[in-house]
C-alpha positions as CSV (number, residue, x, y, z in Angstrom):
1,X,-17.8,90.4,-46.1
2,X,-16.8,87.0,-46.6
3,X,-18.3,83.7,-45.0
4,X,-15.0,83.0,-43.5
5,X,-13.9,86.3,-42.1
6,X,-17.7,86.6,-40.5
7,X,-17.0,83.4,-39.0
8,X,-13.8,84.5,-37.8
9,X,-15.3,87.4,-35.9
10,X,-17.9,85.2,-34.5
11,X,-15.5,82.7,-32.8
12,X,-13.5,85.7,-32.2
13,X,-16.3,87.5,-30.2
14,X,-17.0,84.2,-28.5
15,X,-13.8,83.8,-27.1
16,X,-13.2,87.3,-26.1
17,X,-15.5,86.4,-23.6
18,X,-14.7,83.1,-22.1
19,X,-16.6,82.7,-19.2
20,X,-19.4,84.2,-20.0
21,X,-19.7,82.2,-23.2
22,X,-19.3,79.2,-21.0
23,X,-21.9,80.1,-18.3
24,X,-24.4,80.8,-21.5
25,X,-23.5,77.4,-22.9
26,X,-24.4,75.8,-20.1
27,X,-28.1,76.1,-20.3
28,X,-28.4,74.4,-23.6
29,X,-25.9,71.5,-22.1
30,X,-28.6,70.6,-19.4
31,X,-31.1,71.0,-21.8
32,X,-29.7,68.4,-24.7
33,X,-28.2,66.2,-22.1
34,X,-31.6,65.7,-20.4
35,X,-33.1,64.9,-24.2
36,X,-30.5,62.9,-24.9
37,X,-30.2,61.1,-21.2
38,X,-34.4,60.6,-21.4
39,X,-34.1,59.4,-24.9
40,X,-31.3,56.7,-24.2
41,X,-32.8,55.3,-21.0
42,X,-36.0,55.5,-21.9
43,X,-34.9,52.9,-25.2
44,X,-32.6,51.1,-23.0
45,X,-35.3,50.3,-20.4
46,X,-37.9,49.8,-22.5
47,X,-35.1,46.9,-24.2
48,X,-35.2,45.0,-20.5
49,X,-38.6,45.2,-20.1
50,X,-38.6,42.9,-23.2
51,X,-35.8,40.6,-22.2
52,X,-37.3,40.6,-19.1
53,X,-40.7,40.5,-19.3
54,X,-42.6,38.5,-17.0
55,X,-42.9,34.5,-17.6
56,X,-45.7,34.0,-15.7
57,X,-47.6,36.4,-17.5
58,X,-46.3,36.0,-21.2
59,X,-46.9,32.1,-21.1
60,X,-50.6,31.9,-19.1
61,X,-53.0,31.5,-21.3
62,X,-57.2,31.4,-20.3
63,X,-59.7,29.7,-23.0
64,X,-63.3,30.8,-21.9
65,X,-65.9,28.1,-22.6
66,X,-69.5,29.8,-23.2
67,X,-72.4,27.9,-21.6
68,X,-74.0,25.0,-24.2
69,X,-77.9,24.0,-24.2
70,X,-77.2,21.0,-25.8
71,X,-74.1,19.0,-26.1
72,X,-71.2,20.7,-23.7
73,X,-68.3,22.3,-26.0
74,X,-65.2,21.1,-23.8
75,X,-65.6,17.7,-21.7
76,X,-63.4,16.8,-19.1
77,X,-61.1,14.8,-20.9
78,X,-60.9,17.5,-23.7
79,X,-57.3,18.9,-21.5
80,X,-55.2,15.6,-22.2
81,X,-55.7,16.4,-26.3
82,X,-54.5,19.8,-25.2
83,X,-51.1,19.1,-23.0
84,X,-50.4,16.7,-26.0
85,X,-49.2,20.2,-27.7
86,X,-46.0,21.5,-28.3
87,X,-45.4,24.3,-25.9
88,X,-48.0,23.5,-23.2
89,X,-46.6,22.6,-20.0
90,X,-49.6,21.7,-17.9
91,X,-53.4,22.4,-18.1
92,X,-56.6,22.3,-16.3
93,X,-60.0,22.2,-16.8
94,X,-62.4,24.2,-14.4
95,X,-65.7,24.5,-13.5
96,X,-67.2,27.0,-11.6
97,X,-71.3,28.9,-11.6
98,X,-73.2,31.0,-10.1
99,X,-75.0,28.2,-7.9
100,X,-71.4,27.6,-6.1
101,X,-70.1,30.8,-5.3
102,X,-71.4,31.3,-2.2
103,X,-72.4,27.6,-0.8
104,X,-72.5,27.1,3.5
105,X,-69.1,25.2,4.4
106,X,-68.4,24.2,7.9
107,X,-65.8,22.7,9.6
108,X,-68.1,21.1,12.7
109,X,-71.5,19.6,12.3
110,X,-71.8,20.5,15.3
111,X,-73.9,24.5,15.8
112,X,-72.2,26.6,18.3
113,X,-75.1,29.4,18.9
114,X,-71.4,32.1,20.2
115,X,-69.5,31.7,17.6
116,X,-70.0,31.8,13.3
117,X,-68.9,28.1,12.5
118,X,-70.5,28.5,8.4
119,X,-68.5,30.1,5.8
120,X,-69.9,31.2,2.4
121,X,-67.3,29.9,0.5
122,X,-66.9,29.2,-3.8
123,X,-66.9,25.7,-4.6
124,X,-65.7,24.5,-7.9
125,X,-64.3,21.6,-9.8
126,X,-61.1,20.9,-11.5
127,X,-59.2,17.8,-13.0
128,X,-56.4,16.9,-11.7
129,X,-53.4,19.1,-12.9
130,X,-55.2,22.0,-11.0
131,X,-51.7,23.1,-8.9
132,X,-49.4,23.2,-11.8
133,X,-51.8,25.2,-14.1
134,X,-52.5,27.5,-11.1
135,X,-48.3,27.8,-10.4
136,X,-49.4,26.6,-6.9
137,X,-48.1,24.1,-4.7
138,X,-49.7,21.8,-1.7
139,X,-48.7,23.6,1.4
140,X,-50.5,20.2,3.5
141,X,-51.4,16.7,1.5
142,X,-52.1,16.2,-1.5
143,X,-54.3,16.9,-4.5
144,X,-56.6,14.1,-5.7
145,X,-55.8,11.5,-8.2
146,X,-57.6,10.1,-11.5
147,X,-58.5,7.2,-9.1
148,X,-60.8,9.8,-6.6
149,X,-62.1,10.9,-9.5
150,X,-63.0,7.9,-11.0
151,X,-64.9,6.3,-7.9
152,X,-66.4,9.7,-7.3
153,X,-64.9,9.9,-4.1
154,X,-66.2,12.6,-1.3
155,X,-62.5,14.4,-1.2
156,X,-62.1,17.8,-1.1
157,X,-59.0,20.2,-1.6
158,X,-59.1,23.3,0.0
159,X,-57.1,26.8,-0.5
160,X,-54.7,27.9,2.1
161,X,-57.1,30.9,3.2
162,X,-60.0,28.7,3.0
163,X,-58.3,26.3,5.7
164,X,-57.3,29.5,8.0
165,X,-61.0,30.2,8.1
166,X,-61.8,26.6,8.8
167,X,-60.0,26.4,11.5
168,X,-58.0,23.2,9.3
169,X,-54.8,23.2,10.6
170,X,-53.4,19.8,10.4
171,X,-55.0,16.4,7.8
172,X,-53.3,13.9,9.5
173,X,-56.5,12.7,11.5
174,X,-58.5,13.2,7.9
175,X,-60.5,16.2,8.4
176,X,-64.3,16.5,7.0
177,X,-65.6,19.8,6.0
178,X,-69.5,20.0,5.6
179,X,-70.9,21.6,2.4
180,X,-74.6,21.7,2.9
181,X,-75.7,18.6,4.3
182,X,-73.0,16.1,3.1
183,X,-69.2,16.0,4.9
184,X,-66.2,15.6,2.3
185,X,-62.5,14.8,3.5
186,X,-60.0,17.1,3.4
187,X,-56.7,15.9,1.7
188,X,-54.8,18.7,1.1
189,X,-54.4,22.5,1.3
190,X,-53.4,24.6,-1.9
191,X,-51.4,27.5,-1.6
192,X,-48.3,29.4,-3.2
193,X,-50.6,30.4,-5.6
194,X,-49.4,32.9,-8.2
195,X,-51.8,32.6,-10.9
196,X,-55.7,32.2,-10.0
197,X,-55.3,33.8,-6.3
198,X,-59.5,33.3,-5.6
199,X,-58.9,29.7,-5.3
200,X,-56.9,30.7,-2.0
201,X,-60.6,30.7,-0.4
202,X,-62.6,28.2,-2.4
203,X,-63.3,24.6,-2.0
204,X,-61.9,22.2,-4.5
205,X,-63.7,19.2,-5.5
206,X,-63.3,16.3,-8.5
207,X,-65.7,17.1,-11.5
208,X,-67.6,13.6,-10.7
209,X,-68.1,15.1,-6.9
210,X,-68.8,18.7,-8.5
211,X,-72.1,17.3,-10.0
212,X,-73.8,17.9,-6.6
213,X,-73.4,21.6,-7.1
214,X,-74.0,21.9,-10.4
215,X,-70.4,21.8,-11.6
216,X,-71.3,19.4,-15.0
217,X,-69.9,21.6,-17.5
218,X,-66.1,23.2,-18.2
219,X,-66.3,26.9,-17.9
220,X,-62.6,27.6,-18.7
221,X,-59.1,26.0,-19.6
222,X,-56.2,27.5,-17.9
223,X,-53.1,26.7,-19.8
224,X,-49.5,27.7,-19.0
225,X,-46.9,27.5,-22.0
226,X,-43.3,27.1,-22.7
227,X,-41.9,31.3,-23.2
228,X,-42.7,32.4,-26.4
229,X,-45.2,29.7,-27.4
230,X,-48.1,31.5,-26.0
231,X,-49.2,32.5,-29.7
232,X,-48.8,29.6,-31.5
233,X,-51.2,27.7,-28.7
234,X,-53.4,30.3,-28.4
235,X,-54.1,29.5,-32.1
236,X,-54.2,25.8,-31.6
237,X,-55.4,25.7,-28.0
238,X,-59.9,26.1,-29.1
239,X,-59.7,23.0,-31.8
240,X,-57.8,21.0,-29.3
241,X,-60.1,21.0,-27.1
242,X,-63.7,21.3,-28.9
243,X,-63.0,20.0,-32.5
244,X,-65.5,21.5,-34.5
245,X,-66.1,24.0,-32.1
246,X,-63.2,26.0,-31.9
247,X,-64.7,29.3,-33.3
248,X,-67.1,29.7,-30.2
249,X,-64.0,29.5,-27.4
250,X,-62.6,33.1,-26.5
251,X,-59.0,32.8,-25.5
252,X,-57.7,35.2,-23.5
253,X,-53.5,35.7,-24.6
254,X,-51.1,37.6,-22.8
255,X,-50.0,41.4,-23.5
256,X,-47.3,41.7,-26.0
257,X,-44.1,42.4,-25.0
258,X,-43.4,45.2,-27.5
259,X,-46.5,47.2,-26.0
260,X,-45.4,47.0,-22.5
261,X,-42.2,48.3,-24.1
262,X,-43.9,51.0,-26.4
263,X,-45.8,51.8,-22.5
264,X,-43.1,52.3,-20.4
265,X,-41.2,54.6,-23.2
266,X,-44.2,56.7,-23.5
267,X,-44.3,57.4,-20.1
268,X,-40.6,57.8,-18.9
269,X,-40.7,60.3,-22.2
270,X,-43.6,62.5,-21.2
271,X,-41.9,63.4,-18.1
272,X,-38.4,63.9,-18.9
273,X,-39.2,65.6,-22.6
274,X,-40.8,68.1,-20.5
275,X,-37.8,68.9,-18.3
276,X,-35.1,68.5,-21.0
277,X,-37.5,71.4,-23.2
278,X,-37.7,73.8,-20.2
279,X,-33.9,73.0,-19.9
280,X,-33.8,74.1,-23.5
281,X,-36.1,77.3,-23.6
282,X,-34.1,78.3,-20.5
283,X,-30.8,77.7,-22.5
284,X,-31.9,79.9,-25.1
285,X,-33.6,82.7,-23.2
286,X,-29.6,82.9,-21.8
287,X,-28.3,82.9,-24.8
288,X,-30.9,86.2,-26.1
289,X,-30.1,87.9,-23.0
290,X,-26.4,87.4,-23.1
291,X,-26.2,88.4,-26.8
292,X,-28.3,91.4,-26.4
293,X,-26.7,92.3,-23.7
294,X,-23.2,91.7,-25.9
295,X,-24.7,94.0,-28.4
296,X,-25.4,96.5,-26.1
297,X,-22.0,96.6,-24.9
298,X,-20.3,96.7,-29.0
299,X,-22.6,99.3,-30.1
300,X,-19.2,101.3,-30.8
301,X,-17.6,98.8,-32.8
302,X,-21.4,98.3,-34.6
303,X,-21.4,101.7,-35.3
304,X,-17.6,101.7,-36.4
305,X,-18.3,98.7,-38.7
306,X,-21.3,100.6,-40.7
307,X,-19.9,103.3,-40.9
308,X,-16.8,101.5,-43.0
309,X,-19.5,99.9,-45.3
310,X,-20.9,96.8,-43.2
311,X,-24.5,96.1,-44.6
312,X,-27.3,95.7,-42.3
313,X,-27.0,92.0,-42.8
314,X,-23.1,91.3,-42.1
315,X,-24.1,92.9,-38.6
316,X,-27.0,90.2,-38.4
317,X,-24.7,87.7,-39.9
318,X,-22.5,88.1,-37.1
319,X,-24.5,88.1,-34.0
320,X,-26.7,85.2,-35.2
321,X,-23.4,83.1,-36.0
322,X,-22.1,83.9,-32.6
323,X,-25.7,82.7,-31.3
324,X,-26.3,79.5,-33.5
325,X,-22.1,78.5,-32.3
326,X,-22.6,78.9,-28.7
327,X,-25.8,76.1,-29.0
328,X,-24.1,73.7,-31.1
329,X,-21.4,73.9,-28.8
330,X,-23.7,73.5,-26.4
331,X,-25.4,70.5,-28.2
332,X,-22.3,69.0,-28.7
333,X,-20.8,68.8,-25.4
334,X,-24.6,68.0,-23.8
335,X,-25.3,65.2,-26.3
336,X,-21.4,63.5,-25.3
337,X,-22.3,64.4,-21.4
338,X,-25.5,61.9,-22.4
339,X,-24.5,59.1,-24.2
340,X,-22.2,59.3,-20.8
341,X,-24.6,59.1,-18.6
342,X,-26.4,56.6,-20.7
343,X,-23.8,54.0,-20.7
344,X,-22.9,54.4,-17.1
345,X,-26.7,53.8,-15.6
346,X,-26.6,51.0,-18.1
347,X,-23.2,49.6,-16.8
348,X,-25.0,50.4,-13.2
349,X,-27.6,48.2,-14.3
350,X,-26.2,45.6,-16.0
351,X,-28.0,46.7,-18.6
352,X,-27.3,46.6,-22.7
353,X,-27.1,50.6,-23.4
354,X,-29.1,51.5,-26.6
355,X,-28.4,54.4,-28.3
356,X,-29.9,55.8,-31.4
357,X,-27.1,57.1,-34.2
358,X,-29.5,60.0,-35.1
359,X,-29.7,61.4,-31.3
360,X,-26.8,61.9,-31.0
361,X,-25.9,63.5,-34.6
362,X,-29.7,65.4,-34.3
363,X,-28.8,66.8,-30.5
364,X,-25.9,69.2,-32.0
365,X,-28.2,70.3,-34.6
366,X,-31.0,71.0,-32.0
367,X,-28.7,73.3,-30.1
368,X,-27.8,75.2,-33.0
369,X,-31.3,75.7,-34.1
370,X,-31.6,77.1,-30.0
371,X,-28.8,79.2,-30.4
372,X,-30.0,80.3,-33.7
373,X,-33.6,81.3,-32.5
374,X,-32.1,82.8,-29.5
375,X,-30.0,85.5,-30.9
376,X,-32.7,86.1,-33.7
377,X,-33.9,88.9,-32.0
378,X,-30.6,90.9,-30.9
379,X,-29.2,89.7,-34.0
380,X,-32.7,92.4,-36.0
381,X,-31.9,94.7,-33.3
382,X,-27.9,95.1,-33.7
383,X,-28.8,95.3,-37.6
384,X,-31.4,98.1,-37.4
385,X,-28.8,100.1,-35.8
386,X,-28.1,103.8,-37.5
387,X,-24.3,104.5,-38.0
388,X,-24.4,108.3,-36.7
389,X,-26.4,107.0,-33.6
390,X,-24.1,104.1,-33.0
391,X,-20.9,106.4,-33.1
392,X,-22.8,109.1,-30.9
């Protein structure tokens, strides 16, 4: 038999049956759609998460200064060398210890026996560009100035939490807090913080007060950068600020963007790869049934056709060409249904749809391959068939 007339009893015996044909179809439709849908999202999504990857995140930047016996690696005035960077937008040295995480703050001097008037509270220092390098604001006041910090002034800044606890509700009449024996003035509370949320309940002091606690030495830089100059300060950030030095800094640089991406594909994938392959091993356990059951029901004609001088494999031929058409028709009409759906979530969205060339010429060739596997077995079985039995 010629390739062209077995094809033209395949597409024959496909259409003699239109609606079963279709309702066999429609298996491997749902299953390549879902491939393709998961496939195209997944990309897509994965494409915003990039474009809009979070700021605050991909430009804060945390250098960890390791504690020195001898000569301190970062002093105070190291973060002016560092904001005179390109790509640094503000910076701030801190210095916090063991000694001042849990000092006794009060708000009254006086002891009220009914009621808990200490806190345990952090204490630590900062210079002066605190708030912007902590993307906080002053909800009350103000933060202290090079000039407290020069006179060593007994001012204090506290976080908005800290205050609520404190019982500080207003700095117009110059509130005092009272850490351990000695009363520092409040002059402002910090809050809005979005980077560095534990300073919402610590006491901030000027390194020249900090001293008193213990605070002498930086413990770490925090640095916020202009988007996508996180890298290139990261590598320039240590030798800035301890000349010499620079190896023994660890800095701390945001996630990559292209991982997050790589993340969030990897797990939209694993869930709707699964459904889109039980949508396909459904597809093709319709397609066996219907063209065994198809078989069944042209045993006549099989018998008719061996019996004229159809080999064993123009019988096979047949039924597996039937098969392997119905899943790339199938593959065909799910992988258009897809890049549909794809372009519409993406036009839902506002999104930039991204589609991959190779889906959507590999999903037709995944539903034949279905199809083909499918009608493997009634294919063997319509081919195994004796001519006399057939016709009986």
């Amino acid at each position: 038999m010629h390739v062209r007339d077995l094809a033209g009893e395949a597409v024959a015996g496909m259409l003699a049956r239109p609606v079963r044909s279709a309702l066999t179809t429609l298996g491997t439709v749902l299953g390549i759609t879902t491939l393709v849908v998961t496939l195209g999202v997944s990309a897509t999504a994965g494409n915003q998460i990039v474009g809009r990857f979070d700021e605050l995140v991909a430009t804060a930047i945390t250098v960890e200064v390791p504690e020195s016996k001898s000569t301190p690696l970062v002093g105070w005035d190291a973060v002016e060398r560092l904001t005179r960077l390109r790509g640094v937008e503000s910076a701030a040295a801190v210095s916090d210890g063991e000694e001042s995480t849990n000092l006794s703050v009060r708000s009254n001097d006086l002891v009220d026996p009914a009621r808990v008037t200490t806190l345990s509270l952090a204490v630590l220092a900062a210079t002066t560009g605190l708030p912007e390098a902590a993307r906080g604001r002053m909800t009350q006041g103000r933060f202290y100035d090079a000039g407290h910090v020069r006179r060593g002034d007994r001012v204090a800044v506290i976080g908005e939490e800290a205050a609520r606890m404190l019982g500080v509700t207003r700095l117009d009449r110059a509130p005092a807090i009272f850490i351990g024996k000695h009363a520092y003035t409040v002059i402002g509370v910090l809050g809005g913080l979005r980077r560095e949320r534990n300073l919402s309940s610590a006491v901030i002091v000027p390194p020249t007060v900090g001293r008193q606690f213990g605070l002498r030495d930086v413990t770490r830089v925090l640095v916020n950068t202009s988007l996508g100059a996180a890298g290139l300060v990261a590598g320039q950030a240590p030798a800035a600020l301890s000349p010499g030095n620079g190896d023994e800094l660890q800095v701390i640089t945001p996630p990559s963007p292209t991982r997050a991406r790589d993340g969030a594909q990897d797990d939209v994938n694993a869930l709707f790869l699964i459904l889109g392959l039980v949508s396909l091993v459904v597809g093709a356990v319709g397609i066996a049934n219907v063209t065994l059951v198809t078989v069944m029901e042209r045993v006549p004609e099989i018998g008719l056709r061996r019996s004229l001088g159809a080999a064993r494999r123009h019988i096979a031929g047949q039924f597996l060409l039937e098969s392997t058409l119905i899943g790339l028709t199938g593959g065909v009409i799910g992988a258009g249904l897809g890049v549909i759906v794809v372009v519409a979530v993406s036009a839902v969205k506002q999104w930039t749809p991204l589609l991959d060339v190779r889906l959507a010429i590999a999903a037709p060739v995944a539903g034949a391959l279905v199809g083909l596997l499918a009608g493997l077995y009634p294919a063997l079985r319509a081919a195994r068939m004796e001519p006399v039995d057939a016709l009986r």
